[in-house]
N, C-alpha and C positions, 0 to 999 in steps of 0.2 A: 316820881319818875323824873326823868333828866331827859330833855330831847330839845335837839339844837335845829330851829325850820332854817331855810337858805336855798340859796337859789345855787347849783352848781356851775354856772357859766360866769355866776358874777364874782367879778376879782374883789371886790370889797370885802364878800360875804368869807371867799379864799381867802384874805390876810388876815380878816379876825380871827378864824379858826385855827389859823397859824401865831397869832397872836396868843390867842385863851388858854394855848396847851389844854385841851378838854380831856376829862378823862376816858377812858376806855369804855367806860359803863353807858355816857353818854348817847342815847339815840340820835343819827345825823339821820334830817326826813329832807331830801333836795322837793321844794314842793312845787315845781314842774312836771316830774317824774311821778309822785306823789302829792295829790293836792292834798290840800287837810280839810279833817272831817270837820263837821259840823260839832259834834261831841269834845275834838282839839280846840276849835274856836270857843267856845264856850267856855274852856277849862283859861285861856288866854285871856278872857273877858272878866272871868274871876279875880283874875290875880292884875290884869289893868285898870280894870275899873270903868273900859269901855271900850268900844268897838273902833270906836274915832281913834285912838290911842293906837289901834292897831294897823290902821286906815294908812296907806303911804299918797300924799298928796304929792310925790315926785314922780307917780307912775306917768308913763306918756299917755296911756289909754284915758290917764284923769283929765289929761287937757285934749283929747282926742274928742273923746265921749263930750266936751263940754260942762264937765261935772264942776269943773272950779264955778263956772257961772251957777251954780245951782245953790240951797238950801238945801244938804242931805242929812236926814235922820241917824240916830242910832240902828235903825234897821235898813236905812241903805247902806253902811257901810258895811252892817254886816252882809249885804246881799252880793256887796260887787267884792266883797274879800272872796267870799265860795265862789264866786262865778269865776273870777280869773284869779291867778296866782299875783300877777303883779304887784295888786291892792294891799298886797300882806306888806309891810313894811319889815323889811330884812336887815339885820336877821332878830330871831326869835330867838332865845334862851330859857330855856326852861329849866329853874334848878330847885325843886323840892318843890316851896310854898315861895319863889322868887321868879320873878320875871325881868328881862332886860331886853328892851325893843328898839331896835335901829343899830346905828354904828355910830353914833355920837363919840367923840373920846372918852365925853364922862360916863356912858354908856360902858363902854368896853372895859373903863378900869374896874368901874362898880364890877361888872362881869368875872374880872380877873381874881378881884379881892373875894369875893364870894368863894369864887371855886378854890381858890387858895386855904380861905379857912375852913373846909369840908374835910 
């Protein structure tokens, strides 16, 4: 399955998509509107290799919360990704057995090349 998470207000998550030329087939999940399931997280965990990986330490709620002062597990991040949407580090890609997480440049071209050779 192909499914692209993002956040639909955020302009970043807007140019890459505009960027990736995604194809049709593509599920777009805004996960605001749509948080992701515990079952999605898990399948993102697979193919990152961890939950921290998935964890965005630019949310404001992480220096809100206090969390940067903290020592968090692999199952606090998985706890505060479900609890709020922010936590997810945007955007997500999902392509087959492929993952691409953030909007790094090298990020987005990996992302591009990929969908380009499908």
């Amino acid at each position: 399955m192909m499914i692209f998470y993002y956040l639909k207000t955020c302009n970043t998550c807007t140019r890459i998509i505009n960027a990736l030329n995604l194809p049709s087939n593509v599920v777009m999940q805004d996960i605001k509107s749509e948080p992701i399931t515990v079952k999605q997280l898990e399948e993102m965990l697979k193919l990152s290799g961890s939950y921290e990986a998935l964890f965005s330490k630019r949310a404001k709620l992480y220096k809100e919360m206090g969390l940067k002062d903290q020592t968090l597990t692999e199952k606090d991040f998985k706890h505060y990704i479900l609890e709020h949407y922010t936590f997810l580090k945007r955007p997500v890609l999902l392509l087959e057995n492929q993952i691409f997480i953030g909007n790094s440049k090298k990020t987005v071209e990996a992302a591009k090349q990929a969908i380009s050779n499908m």
